[in-house]
Backbone bond lengths (Angstrom), bond angles and torsions (degrees), N, CA, C in turn:
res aa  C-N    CA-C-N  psi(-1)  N-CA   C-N-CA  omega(-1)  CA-C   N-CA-C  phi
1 X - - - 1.465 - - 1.524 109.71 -
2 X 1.387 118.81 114.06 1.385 127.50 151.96 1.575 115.04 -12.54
3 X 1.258 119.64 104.36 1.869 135.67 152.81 1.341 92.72 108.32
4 X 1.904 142.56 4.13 1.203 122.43 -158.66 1.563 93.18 -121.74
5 X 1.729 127.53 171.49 1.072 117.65 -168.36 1.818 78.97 -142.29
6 X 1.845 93.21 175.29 1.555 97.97 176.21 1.838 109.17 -132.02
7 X 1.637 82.18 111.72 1.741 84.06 -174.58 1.920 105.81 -78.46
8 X 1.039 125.07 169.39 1.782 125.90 166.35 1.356 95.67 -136.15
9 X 1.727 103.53 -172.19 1.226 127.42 177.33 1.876 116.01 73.20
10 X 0.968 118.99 129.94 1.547 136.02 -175.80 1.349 97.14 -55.93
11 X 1.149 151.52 -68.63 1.570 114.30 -178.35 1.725 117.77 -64.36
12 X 1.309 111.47 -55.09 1.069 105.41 -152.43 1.927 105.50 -62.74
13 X 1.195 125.72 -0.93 0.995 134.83 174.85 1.556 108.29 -87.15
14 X 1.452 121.52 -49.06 1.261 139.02 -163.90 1.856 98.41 -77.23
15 X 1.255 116.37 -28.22 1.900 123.97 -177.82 1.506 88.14 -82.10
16 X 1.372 129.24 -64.89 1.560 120.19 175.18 1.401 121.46 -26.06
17 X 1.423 126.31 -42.45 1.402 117.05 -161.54 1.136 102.51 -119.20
18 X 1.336 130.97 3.30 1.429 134.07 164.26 1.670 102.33 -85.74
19 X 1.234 120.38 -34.31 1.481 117.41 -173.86 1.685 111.46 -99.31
20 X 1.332 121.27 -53.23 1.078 144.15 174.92 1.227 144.41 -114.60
21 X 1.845 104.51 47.64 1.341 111.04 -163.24 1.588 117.65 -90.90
22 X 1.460 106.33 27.52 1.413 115.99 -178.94 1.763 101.38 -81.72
23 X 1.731 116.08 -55.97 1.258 146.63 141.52 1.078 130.68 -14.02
24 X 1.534 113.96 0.52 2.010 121.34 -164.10 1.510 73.99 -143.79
25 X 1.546 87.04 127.58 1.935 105.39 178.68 1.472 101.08 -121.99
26 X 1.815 122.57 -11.68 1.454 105.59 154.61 1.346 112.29 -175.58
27 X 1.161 136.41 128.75 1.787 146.15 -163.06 1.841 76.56 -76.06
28 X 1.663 93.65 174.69 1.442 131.07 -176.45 1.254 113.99 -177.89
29 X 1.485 118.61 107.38 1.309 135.94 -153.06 1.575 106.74 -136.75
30 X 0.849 137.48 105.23 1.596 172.24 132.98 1.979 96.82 9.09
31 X 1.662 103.42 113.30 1.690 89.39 -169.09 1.071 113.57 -86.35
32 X 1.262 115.11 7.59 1.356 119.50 -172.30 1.554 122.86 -98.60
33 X 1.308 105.23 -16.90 1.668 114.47 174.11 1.743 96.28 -113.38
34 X 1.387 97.07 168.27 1.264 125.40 -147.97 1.483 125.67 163.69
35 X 1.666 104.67 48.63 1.282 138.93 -171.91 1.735 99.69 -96.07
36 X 1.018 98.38 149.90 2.260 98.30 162.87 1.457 110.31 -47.38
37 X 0.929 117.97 -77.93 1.947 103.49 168.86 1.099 131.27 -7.81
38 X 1.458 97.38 -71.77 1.935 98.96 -173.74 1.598 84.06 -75.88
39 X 1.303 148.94 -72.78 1.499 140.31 -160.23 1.249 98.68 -19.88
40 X 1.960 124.98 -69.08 1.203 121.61 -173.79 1.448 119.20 -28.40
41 X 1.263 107.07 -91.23 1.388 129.78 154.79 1.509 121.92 13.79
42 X 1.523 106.84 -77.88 1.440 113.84 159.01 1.266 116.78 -56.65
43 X 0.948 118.44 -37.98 2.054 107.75 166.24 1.198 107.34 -55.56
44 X 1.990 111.74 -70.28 1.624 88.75 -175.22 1.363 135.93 -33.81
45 X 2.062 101.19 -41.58 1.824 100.07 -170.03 1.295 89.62 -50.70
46 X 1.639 134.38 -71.42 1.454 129.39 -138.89 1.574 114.81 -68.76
47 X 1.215 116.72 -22.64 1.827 118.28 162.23 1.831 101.38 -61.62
48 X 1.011 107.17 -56.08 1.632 92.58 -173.83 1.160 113.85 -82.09
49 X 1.375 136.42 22.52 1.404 146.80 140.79 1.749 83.29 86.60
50 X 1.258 141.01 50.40 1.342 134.65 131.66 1.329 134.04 -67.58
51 X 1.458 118.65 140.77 1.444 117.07 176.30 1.532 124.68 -67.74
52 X 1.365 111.33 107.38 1.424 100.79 -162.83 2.077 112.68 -113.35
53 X 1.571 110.63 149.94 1.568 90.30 -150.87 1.761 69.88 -149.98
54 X 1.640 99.38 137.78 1.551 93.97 151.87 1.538 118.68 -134.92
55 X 0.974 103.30 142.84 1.468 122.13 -165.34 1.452 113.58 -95.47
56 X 1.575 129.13 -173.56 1.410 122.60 173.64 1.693 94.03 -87.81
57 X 1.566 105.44 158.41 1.527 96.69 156.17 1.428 126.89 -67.20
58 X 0.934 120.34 -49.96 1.337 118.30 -173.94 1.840 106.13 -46.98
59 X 1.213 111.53 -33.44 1.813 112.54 168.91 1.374 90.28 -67.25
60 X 0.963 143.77 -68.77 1.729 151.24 -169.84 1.867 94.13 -34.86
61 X 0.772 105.48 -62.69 1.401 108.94 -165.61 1.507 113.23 -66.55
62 X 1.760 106.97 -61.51 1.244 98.38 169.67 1.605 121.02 -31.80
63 X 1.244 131.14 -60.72 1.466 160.41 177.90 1.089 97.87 -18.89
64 X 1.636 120.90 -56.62 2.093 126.77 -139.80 1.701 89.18 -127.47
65 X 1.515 133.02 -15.22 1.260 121.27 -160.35 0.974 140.70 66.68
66 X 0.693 122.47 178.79 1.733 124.70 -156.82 2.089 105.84 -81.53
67 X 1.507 103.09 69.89 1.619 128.56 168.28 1.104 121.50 -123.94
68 X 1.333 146.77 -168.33 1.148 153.06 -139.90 1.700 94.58 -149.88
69 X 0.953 117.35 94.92 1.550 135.80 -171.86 1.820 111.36 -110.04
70 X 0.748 96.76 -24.77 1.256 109.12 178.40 1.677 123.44 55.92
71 X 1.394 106.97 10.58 1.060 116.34 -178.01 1.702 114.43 97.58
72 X 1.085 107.58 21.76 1.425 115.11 168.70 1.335 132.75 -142.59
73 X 1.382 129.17 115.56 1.776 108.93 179.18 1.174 94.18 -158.03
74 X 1.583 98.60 152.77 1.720 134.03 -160.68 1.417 103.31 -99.94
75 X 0.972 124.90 149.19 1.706 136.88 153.58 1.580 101.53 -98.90
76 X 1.313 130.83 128.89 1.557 143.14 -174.98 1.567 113.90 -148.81
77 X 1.844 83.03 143.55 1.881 75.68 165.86 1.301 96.18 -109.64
78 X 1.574 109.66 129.54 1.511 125.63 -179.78 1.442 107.62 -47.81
79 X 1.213 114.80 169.83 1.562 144.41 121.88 1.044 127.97 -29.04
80 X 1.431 127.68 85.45 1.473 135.32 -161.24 1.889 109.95 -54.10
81 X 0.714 128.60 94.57 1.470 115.22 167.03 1.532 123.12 -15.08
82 X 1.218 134.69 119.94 1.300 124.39 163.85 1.446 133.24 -82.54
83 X 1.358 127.42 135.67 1.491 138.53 -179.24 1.405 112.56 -66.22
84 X 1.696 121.59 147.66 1.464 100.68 175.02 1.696 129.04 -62.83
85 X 1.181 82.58 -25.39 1.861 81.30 159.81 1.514 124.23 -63.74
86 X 0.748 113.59 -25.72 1.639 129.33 176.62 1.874 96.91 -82.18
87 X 0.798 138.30 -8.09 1.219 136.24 -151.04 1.731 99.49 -124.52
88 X 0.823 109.66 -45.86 1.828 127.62 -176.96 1.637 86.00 -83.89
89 X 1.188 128.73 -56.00 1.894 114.98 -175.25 1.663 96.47 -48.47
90 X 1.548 114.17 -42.73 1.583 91.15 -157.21 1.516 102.56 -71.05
91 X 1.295 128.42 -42.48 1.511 142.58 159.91 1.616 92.39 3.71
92 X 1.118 128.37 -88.78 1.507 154.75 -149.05 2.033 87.93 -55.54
93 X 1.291 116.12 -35.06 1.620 95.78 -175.41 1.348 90.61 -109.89
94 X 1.122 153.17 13.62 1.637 149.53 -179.15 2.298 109.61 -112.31
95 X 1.626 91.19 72.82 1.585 79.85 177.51 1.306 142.19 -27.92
96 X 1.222 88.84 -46.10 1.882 117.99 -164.05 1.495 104.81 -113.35
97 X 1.472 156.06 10.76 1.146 160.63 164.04 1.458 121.06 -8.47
98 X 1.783 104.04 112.50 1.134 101.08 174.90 1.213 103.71 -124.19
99 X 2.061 111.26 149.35 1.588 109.46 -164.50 1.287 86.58 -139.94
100 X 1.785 91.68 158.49 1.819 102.77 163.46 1.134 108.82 -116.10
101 X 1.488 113.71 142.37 1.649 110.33 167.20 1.178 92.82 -122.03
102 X 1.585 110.15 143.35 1.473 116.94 171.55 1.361 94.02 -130.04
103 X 1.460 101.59 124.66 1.597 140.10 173.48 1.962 120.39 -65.19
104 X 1.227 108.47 57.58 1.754 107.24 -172.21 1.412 107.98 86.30
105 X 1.046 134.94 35.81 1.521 118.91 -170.22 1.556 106.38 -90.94
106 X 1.004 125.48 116.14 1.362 148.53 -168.11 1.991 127.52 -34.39
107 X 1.577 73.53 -77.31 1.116 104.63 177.37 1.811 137.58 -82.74
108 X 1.508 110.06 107.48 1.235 103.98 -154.52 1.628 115.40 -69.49
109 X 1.422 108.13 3.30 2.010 113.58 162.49 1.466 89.50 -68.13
110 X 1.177 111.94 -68.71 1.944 108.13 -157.04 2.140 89.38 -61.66
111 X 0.912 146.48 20.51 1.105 146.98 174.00 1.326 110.78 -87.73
112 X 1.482 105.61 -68.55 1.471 147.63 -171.95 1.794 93.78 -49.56
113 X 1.299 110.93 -78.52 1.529 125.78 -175.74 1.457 94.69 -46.01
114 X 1.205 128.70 -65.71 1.567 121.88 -155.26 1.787 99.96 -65.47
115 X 0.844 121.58 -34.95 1.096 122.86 166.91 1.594 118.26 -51.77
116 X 1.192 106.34 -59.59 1.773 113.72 -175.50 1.287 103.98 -78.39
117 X 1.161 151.02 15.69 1.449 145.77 136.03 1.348 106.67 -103.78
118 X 1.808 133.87 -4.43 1.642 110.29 166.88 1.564 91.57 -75.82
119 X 1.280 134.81 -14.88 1.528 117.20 -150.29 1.778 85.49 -98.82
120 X 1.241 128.35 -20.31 1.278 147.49 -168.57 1.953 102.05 -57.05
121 X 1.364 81.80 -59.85 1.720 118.60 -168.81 1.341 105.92 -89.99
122 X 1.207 118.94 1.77 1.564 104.31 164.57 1.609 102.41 87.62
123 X 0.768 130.37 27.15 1.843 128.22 179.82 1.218 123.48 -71.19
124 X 1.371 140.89 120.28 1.591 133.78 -174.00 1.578 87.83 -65.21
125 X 1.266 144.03 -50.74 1.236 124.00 -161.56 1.381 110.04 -165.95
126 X 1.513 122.58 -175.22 1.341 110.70 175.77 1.789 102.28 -151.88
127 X 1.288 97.17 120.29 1.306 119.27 178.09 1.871 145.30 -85.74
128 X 1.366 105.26 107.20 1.653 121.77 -165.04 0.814 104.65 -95.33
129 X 1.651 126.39 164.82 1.603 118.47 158.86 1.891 100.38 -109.74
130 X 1.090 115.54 164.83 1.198 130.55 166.26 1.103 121.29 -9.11
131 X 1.475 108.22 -90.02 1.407 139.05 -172.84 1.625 113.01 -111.86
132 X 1.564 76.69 164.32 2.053 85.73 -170.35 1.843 122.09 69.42
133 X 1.568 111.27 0.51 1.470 107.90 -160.04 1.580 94.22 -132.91
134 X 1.461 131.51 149.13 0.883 126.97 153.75 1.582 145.71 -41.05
135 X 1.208 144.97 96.08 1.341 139.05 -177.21 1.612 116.12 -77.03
136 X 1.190 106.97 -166.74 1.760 126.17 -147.39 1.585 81.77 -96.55
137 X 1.499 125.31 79.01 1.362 115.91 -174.39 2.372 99.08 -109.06
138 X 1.104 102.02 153.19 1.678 91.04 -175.47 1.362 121.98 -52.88
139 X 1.083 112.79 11.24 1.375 124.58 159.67 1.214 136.21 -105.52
140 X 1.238 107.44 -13.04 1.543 123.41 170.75 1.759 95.03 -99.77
141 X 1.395 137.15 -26.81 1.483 140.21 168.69 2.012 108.52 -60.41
142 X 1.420 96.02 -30.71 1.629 102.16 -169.24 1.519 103.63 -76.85
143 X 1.275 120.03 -44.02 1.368 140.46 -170.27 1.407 106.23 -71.27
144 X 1.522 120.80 -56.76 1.670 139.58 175.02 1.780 105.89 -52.15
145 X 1.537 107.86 -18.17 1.563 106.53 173.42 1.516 108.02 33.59
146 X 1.399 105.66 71.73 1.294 104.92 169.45 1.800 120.07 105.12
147 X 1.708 79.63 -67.48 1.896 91.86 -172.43 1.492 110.26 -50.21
148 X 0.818 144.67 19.03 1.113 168.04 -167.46 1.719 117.02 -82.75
149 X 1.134 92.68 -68.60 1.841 127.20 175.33 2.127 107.46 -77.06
150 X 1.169 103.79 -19.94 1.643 109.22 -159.59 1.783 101.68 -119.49
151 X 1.774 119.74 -26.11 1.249 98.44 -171.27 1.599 93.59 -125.86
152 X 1.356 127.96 131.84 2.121 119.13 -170.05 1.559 85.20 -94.39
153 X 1.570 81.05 149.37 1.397 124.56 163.54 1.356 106.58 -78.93
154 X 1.543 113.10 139.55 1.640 107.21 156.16 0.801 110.27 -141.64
155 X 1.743 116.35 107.79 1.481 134.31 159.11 1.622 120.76 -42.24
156 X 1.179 130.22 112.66 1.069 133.17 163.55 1.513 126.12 -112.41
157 X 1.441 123.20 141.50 1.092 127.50 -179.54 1.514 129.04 -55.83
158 X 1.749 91.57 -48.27 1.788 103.61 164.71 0.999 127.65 -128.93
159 X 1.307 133.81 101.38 1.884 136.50 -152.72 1.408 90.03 -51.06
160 X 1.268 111.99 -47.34 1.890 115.08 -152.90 1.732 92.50 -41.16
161 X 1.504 82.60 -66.46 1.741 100.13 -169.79 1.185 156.18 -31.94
162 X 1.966 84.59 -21.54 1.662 122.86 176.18 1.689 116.40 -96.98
163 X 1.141 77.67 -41.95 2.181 95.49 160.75 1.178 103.38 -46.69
164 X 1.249 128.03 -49.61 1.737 119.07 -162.71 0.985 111.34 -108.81
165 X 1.656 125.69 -3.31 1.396 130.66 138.55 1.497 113.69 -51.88
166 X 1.426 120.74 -64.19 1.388 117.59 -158.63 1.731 103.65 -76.81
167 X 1.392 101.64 -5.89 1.729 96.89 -174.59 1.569 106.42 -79.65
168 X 1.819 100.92 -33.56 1.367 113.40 -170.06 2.103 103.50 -68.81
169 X 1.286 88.43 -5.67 1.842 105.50 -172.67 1.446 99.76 -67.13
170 X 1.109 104.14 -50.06 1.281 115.98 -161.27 1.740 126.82 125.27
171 X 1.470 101.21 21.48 1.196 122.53 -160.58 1.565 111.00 -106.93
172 X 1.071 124.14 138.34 1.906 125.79 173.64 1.497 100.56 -78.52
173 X 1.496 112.50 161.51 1.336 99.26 -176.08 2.078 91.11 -148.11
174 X 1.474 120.85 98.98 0.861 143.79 -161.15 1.669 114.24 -94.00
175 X 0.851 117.98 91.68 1.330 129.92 -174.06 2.038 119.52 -81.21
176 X 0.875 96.73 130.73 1.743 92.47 -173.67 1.657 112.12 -108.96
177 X 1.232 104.68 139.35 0.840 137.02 179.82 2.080 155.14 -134.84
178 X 0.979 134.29 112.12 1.236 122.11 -151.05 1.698 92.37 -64.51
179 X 1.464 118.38 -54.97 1.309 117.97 -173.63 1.573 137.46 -79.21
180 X 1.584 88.73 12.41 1.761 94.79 -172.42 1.481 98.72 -84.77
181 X 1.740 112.10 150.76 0.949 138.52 -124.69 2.266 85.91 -94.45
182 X 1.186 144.30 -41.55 0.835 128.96 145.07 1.797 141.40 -106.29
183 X 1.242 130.68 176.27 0.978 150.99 -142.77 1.312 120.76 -93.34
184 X 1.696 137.16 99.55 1.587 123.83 -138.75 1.749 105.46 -47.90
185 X 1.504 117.29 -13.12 1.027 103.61 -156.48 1.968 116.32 -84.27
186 X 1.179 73.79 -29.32 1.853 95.73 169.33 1.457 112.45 -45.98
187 X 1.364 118.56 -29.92 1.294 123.52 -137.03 1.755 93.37 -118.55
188 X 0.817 118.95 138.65 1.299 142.36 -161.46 1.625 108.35 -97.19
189 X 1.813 104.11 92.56 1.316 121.85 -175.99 1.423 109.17 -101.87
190 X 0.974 134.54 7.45 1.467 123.63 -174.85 1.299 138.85 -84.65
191 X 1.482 104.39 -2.63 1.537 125.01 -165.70 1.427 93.95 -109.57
192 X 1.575 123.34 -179.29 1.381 101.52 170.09 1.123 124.06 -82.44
193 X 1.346 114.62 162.31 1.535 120.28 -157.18 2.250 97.54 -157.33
194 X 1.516 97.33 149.28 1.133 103.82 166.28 1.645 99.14 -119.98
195 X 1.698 113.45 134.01 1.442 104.29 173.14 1.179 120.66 -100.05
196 X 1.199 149.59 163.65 1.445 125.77 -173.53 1.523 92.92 -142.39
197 X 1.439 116.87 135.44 1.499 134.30 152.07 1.347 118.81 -111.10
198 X 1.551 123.50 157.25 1.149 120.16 -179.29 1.499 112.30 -101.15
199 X 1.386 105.45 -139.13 1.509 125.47 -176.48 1.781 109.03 -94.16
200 X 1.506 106.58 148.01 1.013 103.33 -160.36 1.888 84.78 -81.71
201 X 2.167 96.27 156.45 0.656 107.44 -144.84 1.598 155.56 24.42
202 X 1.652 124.48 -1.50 1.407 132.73 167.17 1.779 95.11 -85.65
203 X 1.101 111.63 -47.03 1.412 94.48 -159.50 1.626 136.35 98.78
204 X 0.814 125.11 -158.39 1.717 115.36 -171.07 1.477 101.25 -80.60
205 X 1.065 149.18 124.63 1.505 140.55 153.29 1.776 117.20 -28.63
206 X 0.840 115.82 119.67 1.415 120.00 164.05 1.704 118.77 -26.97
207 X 1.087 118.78 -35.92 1.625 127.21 -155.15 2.185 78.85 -98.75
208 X 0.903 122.01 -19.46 1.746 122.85 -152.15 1.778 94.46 -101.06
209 X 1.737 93.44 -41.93 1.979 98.28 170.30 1.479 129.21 -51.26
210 X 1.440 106.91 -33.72 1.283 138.62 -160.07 1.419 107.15 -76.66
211 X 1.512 107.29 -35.95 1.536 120.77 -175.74 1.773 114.49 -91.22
212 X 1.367 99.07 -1.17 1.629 88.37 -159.87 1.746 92.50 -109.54
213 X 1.571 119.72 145.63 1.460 134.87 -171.46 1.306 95.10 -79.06
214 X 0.831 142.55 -8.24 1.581 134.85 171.20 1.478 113.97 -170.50
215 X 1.427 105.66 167.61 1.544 109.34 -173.58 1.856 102.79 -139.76
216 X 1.166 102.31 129.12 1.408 106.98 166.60 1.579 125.20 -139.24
217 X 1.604 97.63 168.00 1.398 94.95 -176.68 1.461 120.27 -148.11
218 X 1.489 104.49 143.57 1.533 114.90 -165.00 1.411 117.65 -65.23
219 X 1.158 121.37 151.28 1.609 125.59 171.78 1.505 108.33 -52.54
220 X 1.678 111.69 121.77 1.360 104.49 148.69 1.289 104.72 -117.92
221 X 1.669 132.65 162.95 1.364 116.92 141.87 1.479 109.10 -133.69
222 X 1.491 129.68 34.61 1.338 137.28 166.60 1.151 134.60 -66.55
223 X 0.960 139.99 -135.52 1.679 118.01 141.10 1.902 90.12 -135.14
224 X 1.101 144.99 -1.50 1.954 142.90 132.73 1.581 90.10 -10.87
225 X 1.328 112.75 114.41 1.586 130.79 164.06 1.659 100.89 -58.80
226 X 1.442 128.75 -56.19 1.555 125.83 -157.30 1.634 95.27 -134.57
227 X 1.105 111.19 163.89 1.439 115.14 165.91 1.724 101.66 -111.94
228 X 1.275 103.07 162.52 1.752 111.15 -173.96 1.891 90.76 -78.78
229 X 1.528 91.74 148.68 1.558 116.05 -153.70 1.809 82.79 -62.55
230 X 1.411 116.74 -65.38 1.233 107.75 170.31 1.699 151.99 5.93
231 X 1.527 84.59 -73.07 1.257 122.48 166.82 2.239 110.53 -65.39
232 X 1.067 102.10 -48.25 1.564 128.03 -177.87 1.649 84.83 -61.79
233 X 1.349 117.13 -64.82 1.478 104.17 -163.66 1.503 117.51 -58.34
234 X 1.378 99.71 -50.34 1.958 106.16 166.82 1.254 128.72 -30.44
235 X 1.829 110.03 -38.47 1.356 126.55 -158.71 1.491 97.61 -90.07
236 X 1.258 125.45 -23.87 1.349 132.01 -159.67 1.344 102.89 -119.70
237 X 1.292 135.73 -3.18 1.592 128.56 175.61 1.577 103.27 -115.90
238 X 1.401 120.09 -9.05 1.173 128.69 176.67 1.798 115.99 -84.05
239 X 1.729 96.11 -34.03 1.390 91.77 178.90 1.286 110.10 -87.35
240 X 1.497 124.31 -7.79 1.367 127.93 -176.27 1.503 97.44 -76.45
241 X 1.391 120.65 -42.40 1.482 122.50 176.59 1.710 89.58 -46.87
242 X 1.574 111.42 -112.47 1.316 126.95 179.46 1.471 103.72 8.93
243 X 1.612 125.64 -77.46 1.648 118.24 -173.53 1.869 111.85 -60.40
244 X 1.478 113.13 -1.01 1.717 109.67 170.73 1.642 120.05 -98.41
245 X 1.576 90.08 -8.89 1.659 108.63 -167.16 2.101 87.49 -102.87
246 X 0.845 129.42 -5.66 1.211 133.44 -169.02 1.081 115.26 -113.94
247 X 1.156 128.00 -11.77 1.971 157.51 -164.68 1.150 101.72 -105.44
């Protein structure tokens, strides 16, 4: 169906209709299991008056492809993406605003995760560009567990472009890095701030370094050259928490 997407997996299905079960136009439940989980599940759909249907798995599967569904998947109308205009309005009610931009990041797992710790960490939003970068695909919805539905994406055409929008906001724009010269912690996250990571293993684009007021970088002491952007975002939106919880 035209404008609707298909989330799977037992939470991220089960956070949908506990939060946003206006948004779920129909459960799909696997006839062959019939564990407490999915039982739950099917209760919730039928309390929130969802259409609920179970099928064979192998239809289940055919359906979502070759993932780990676990025997459950939603039909939804997403979370509209927000425009940078939409993005600068929320600015105006968010004092303290904290954002992610992710710079090309590929892979819609490292999507999913960075997402489910901005919604973790309190994030007004989390920021993609167009092209070349991974989008909000049901696999990056399975992974995002939820955050998905609760924190918007905003696709932008030119990261650069939005950087010097949100700087012109009034916003810091903090760029990460393994080799920048100090340590996120030095660096003064508590005000609003956009953080930016890049692509796994490339890193920030050159033209994206250029734009950001400072650059920092996370503790390693392993001998692992980079940590997964993922992981990088956690480490760096968590300490931005910590230095706002410390303020």
């Amino acid at each position: 169906m035209k404008g609707t997407e298909t989330i799977y997996g037992m939470h991220a299905v089960r956070v949908m209709l506990e939060r946003h079960a206006e948004r779920v136009l129909a459960v799909s439940l696997a006839a062959q299991r019939d564990d407490t989980r999915l039982r739950a599940i099917e209760e919730l759909a039928r309390r929130r008056q969802r259409p609920v249907q179970r099928i064979e798995r192998q239809a289940l599967s055919k359906l979502l492809g070759d993932v780990a569904h676990q025997g459950v998947a939603a039909e939804i109308s997403p979370l509209p993406p927000w425009t940078e205009d939409e993005l600068l309005a929320a600015l105006a009610h968010a004092p303290t605003p904290l954002l992610l931009a992710l710079d090309g990041v590929q892979d819609p797992h490292n999507l999913g995760a960075c997402l489910r710790t901005a919604d973790a960490c309190g994030a007004l939003a989390v920021i993609v560009p167009r092209d070349r970068a991974a989008q909000l695909t049901p696999a990056a919805r399975k992974v995002a567990a939820g955050a998905a539905e609760t924190t918007p994406i905003v696709t932008v055409t030119n990261l650069v472009r939005t950087l010097k929008l949100l700087q012109h906001a009034g916003l810091w724009v903090i760029g990460a890095d393994s080799q920048a010269p100090k340590p996120a912690r030095q660096v003064d996250l508590s005000g609003p701030v956009v953080l930016v990571l890049g692509a796994e293993g490339a890193g920030l684009r050159q033209l994206t370094r250029q734009h950001c007021d400072f650059m920092v970088q996370l503790p390693q002491l392993g001998a692992v050259e980079s940590l997964n952007v993922s992981v990088a975002a956690g480490m760096l939106l968590y300490e931005a928490v910590r230095q706002r919880g410390s303020a």
